[in-house]
Structure formats: structure tokens, C-alpha cells
Backbone as a chain_set.jsonl record, in Angstrom:
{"seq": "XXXXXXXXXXXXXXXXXXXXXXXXXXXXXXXXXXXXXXXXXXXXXXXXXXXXXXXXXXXXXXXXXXXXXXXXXXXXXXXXXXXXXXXXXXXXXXXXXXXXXXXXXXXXXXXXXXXXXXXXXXX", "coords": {"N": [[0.844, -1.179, 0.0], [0.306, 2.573, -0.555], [2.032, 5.393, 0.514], [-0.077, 7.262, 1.009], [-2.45, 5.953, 1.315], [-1.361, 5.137, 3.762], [-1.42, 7.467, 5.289], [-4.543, 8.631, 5.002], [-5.45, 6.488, 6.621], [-4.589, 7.385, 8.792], [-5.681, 9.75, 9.267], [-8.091, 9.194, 9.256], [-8.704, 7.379, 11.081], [-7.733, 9.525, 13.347], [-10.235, 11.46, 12.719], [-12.482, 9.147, 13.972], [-11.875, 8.749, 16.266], [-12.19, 11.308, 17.347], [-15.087, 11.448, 17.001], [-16.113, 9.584, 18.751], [-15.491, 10.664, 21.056], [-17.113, 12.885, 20.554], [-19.426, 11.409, 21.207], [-19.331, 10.663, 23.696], [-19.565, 12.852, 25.423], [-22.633, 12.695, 25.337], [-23.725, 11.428, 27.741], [-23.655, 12.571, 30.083], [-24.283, 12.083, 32.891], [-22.902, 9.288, 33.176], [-24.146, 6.671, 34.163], [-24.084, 4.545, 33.416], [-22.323, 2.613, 30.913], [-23.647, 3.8, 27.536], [-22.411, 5.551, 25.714], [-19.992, 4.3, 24.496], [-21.234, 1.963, 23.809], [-22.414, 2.383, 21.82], [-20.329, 4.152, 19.969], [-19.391, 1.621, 19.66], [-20.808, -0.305, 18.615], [-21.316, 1.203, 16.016], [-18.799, 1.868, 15.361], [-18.789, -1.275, 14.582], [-20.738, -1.689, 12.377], [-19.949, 0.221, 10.638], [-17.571, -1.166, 9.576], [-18.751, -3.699, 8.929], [-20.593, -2.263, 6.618], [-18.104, -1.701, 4.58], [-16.739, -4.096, 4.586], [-18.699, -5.15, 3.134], [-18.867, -3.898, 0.999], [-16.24, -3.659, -0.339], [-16.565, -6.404, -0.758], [-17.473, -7.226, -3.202], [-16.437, -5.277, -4.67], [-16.346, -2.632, -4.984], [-14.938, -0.957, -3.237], [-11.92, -0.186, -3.252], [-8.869, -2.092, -2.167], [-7.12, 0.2, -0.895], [-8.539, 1.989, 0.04], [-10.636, 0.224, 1.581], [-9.027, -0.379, 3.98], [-8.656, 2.524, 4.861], [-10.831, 3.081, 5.832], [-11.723, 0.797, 7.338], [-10.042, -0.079, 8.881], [-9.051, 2.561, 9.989], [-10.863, 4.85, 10.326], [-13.446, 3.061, 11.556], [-11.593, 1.572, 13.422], [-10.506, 4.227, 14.762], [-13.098, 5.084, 16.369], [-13.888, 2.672, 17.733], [-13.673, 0.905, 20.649], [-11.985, -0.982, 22.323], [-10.413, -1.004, 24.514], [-11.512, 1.225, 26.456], [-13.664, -0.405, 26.376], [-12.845, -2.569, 28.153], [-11.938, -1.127, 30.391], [-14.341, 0.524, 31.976], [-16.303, -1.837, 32.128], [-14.52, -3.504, 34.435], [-14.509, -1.13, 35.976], [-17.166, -0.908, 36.583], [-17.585, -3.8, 37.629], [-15.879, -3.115, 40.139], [-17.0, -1.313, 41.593], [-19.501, -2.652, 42.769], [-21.037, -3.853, 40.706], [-22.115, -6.044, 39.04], [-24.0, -7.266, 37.731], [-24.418, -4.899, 36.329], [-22.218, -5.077, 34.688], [-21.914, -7.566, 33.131], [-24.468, -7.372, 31.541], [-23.615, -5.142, 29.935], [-21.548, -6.267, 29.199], [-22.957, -8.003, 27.344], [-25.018, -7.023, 26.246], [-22.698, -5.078, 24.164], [-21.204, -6.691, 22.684], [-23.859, -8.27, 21.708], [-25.005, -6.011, 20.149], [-23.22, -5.565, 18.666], [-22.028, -7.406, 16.923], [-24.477, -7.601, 16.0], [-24.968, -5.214, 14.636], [-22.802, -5.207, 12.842], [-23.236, -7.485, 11.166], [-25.563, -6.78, 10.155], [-25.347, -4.121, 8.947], [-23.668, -4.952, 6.826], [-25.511, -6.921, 5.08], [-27.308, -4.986, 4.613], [-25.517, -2.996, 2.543], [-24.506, -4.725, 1.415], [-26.733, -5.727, -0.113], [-27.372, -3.259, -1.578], [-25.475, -3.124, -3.027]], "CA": [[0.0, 0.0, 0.0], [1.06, 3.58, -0.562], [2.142, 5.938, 2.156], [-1.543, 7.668, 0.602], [-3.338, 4.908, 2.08], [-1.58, 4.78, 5.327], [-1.973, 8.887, 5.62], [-5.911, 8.483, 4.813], [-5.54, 5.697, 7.4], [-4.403, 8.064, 10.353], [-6.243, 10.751, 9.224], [-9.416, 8.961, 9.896], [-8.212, 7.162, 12.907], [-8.151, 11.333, 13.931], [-11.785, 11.508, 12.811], [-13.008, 8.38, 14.141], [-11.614, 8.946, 17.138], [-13.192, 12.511, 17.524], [-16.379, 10.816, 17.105], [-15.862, 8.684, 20.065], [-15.335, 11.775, 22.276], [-18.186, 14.125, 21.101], [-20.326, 10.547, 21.356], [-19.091, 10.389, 25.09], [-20.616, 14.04, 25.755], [-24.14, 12.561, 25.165], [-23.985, 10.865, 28.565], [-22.945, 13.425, 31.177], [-24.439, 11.719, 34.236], [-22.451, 8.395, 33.185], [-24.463, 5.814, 35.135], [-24.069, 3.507, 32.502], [-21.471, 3.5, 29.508], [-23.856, 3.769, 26.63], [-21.826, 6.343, 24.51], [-19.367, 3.606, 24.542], [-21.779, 0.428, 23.619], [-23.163, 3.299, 20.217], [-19.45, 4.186, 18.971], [-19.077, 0.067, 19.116], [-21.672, -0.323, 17.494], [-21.238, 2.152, 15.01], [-17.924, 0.814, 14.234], [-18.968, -2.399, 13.641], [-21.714, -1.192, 11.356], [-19.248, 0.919, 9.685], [-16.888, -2.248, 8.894], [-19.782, -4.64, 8.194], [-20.747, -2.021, 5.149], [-17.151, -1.32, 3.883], [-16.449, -5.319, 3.986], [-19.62, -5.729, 1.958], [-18.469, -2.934, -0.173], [-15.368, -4.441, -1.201], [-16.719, -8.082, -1.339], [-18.398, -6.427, -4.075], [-15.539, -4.535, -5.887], [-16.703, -1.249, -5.076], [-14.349, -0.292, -2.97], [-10.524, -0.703, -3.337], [-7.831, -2.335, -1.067], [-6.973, 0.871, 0.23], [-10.064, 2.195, 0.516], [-10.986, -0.481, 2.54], [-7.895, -0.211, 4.846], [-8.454, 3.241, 4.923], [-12.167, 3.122, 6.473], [-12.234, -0.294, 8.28], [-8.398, -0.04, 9.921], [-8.377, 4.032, 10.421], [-12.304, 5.784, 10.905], [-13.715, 2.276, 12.571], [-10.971, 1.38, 14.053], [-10.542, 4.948, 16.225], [-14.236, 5.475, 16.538], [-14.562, 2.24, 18.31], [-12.389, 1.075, 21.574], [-12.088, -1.877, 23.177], [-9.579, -0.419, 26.175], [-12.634, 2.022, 26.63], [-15.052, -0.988, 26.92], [-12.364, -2.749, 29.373], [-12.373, 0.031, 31.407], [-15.864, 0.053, 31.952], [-16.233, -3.405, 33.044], [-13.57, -3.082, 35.65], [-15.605, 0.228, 37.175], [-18.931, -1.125, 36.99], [-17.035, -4.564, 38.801], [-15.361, -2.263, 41.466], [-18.476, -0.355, 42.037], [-19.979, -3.942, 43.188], [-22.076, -3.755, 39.955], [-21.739, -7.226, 38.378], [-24.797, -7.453, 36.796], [-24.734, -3.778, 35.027], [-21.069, -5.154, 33.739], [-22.175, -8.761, 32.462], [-24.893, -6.671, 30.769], [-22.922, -4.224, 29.138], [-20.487, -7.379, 27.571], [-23.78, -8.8, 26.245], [-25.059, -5.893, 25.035], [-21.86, -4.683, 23.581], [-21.221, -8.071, 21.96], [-24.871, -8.385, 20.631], [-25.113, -4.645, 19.092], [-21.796, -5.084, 17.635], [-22.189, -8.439, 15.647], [-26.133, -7.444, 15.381], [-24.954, -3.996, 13.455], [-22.006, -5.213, 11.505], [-24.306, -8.051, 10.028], [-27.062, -6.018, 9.372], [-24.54, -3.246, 7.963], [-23.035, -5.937, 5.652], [-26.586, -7.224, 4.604], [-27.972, -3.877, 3.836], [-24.528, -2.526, 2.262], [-24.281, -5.783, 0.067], [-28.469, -5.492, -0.842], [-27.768, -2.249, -2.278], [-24.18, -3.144, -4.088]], "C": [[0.89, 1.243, 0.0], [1.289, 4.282, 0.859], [1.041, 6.456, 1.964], [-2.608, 6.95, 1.591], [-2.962, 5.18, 3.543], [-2.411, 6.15, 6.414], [-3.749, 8.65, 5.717], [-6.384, 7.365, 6.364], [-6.022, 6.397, 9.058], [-5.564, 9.286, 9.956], [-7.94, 10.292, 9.627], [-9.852, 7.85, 10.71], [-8.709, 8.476, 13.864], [-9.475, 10.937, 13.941], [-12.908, 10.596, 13.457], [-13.313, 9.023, 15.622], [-12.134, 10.342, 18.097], [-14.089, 11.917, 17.585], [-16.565, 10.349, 17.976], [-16.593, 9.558, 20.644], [-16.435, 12.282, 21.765], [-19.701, 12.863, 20.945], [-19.988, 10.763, 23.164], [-19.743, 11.557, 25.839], [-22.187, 13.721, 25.744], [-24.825, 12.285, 26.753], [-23.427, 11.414, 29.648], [-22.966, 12.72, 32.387], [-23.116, 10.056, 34.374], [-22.608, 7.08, 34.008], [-24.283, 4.536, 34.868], [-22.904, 3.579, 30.782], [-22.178, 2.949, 28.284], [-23.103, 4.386, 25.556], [-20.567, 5.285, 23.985], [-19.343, 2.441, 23.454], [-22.32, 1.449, 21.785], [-21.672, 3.694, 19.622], [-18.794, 2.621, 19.316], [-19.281, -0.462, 18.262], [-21.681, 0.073, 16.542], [-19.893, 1.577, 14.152], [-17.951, -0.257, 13.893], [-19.678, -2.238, 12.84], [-21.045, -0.884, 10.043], [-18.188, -0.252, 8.921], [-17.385, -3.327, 8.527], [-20.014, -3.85, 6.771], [-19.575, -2.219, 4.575], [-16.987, -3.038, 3.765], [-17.323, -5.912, 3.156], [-18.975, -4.894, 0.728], [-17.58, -3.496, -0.912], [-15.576, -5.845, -1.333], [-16.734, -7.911, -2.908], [-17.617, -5.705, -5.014], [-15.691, -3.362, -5.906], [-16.284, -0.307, -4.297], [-12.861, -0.985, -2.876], [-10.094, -1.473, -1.967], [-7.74, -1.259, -0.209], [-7.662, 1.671, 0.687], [-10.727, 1.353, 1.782], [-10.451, -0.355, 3.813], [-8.381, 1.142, 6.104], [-9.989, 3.618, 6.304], [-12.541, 2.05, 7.448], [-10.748, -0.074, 9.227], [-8.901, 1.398, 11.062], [-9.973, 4.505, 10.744], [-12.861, 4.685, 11.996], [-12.587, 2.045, 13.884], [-10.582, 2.659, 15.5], [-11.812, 5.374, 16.486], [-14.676, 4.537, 17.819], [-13.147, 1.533, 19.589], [-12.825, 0.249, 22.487], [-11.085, -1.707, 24.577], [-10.637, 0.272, 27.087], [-13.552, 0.677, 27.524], [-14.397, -2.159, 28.407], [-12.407, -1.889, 30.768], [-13.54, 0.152, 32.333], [-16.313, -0.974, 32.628], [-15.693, -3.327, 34.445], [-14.387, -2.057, 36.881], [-16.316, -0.194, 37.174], [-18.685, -2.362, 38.026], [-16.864, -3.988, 40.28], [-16.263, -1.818, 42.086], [-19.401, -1.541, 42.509], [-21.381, -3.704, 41.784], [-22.085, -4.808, 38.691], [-22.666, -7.53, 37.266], [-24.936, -6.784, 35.875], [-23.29, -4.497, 33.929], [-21.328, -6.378, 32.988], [-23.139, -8.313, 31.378], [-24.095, -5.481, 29.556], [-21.535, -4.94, 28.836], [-21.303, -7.408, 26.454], [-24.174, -7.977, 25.185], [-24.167, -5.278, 23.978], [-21.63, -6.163, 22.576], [-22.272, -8.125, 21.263], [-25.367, -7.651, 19.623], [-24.177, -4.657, 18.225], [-21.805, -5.834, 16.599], [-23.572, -8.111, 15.131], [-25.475, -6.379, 13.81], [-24.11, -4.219, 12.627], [-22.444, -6.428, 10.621], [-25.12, -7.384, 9.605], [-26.516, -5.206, 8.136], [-24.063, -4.131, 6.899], [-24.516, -6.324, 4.903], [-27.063, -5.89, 3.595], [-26.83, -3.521, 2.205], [-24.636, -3.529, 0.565], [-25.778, -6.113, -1.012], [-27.992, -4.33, -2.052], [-26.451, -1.779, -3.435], [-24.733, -4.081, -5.638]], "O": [[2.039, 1.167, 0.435], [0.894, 3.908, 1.964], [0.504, 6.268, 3.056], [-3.371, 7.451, 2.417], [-3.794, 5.4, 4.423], [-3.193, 6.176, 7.364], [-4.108, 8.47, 6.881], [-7.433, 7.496, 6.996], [-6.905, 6.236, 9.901], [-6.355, 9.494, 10.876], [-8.764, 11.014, 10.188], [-10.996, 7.476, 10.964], [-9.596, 8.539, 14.716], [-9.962, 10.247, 14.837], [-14.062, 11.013, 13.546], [-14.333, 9.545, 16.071], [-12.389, 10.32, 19.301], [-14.117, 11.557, 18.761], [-17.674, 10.734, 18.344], [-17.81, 9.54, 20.826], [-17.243, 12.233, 22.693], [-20.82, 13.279, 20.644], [-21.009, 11.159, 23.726], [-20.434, 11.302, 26.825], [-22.942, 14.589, 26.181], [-25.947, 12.665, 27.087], [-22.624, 10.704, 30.253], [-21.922, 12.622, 33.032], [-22.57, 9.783, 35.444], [-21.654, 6.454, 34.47], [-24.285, 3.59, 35.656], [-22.872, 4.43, 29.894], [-21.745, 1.906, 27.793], [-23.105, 3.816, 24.465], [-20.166, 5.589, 22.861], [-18.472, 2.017, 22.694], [-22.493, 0.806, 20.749], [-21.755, 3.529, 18.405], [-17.572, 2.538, 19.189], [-18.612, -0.982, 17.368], [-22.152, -0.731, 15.737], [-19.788, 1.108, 13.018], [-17.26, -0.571, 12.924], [-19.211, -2.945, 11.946], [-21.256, -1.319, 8.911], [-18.046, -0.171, 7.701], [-16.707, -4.074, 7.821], [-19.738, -4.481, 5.751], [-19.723, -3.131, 3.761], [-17.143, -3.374, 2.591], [-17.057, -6.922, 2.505], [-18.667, -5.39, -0.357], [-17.866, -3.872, -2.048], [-14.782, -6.497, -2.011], [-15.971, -8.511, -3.666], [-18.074, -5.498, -6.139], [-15.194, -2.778, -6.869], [-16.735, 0.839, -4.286], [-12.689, -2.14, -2.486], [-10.764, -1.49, -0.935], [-8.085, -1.357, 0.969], [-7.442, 2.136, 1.805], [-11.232, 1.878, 2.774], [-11.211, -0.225, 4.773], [-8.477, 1.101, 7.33], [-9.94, 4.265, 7.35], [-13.449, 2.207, 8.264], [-10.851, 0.085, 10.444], [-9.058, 1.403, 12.283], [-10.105, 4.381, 11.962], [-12.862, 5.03, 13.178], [-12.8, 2.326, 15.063], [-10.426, 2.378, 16.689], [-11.679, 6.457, 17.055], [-15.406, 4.948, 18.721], [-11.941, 1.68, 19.388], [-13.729, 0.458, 23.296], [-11.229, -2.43, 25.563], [-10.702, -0.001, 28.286], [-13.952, 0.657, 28.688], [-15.089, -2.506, 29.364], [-12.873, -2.138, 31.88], [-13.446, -0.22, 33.503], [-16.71, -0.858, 33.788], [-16.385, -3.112, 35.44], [-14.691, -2.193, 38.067], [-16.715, -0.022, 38.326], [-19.265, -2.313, 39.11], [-17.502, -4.295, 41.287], [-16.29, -1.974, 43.307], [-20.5, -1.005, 42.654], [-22.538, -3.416, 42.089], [-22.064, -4.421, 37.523], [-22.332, -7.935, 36.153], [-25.343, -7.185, 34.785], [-23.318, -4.446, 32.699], [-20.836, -6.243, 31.868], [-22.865, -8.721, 30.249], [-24.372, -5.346, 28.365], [-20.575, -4.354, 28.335], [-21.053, -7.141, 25.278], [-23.967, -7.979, 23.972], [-24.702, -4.935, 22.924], [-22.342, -6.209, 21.572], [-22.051, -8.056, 20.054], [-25.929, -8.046, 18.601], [-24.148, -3.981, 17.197], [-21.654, -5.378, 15.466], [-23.844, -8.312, 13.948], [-25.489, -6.611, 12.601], [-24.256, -3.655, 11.543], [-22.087, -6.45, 9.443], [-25.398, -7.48, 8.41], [-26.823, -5.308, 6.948], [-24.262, -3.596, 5.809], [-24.515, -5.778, 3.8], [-27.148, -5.801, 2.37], [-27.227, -3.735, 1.059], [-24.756, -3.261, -0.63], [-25.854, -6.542, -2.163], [-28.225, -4.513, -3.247], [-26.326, -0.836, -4.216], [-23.953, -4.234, -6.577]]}, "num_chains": 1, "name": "protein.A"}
């Protein structure tokens, strides 16, 4: 791949990654880490379409790279969702944290199948 690709890469790593953060503002009181379990979600969504996309030929190698590595990839954050766990544990809150695996786990494969389904319907 070119250094083009890798640049495009980081550059929307940056943007992803912004996204995160002004997703994390939604939830001021923080009783629960939804803003968390929605840019998970979101990036799996976002790399369910783009891997339909290029099944499909309709989007390049580094295209692909560029959107499933670098925008999903800093949008969505599995240190984040460790984190999380850990505090809701500590906080004697076992059940909100076993919940917020499942959920995170079931939104994430739910939306990046669906996203691939739709994505590849409309390729």
C-alpha cells in the first residue's frame, strides 16, 4: 500500500476517534457506559458495510484499509469498553457489567451483520 493509504488511514483514525469523544458528551451523568456500547456499534456497522463494499468490488484495497483499519478502528475502543467493566465490577455492579459485555457483543455483531446485509443489498 502507498504511504496515501496509510496517511488516509491516520487521518481517519483522527476523525473516528473525535467521534468517540463528542459521542461520550451525550452521557454526562455516566451511570451507565452507553456512549461507549453506540461508537461500538457504530464501528462495527461501519466495517460490516465497507467489507460488503469491497466483497463487491466497489471499494478498493486501500479504501478499505483506509475506512475499516483508520475511521472504525478509532471510533470504536475496546480499552474504553475494558475500562468500563472493571468500574462497573469495582463499584460492586456485576450485573450492570455482564450486561454491558452482552449488550456490547450483541449490538456489535447485530450492526455489523445487518450493515453488511444492507450494504451488500444495495451493491
Amino acid at each position: 500500500m502507498s504511504a496515501w493509504v496509510y496517511l488516509a488511514a491516520i487521518l481517519g483514525c483522527g476523525a473516528g476517534a473525535c467521534l468517540r469523544f463528542s459521542i461520550g458528551w451525550l452521557d454526562r451523568a455516566k451511570t451507565f457506559p452507553w456512549p461507549t456500547i453506540a461508537a461500538n456499534a457504530l464501528g462495527a456497522a461501519l466495517v460490516g458495510a465497507v467489507m460488503a463494499l469491497a466483497d463487491d468490488a466497489l471499494l478498493t484495497p486501500g479504501w478499505t484499509f483506509a475506512l475499516a483499519t483508520g475511521v472504525a478502528g478509532g471510533l470504536s475502543t475496546l480499552s474504553s469498553l475494558a475500562v468500563d467493566v472493571v468500574v462497573l465490577a469495582k463499584d460492586r455492579r456485576a450485573r450492570a457489567a455482564v450486561a454491558y459485555l452482552v449488550l456490547t457483543l450483541t449490538l456489535g455483531v447485530g450492526a455489523a451483520w445487518l450493515a453488511y446485509a444492507v450494504a451488500a443489498s444495495v451493491a
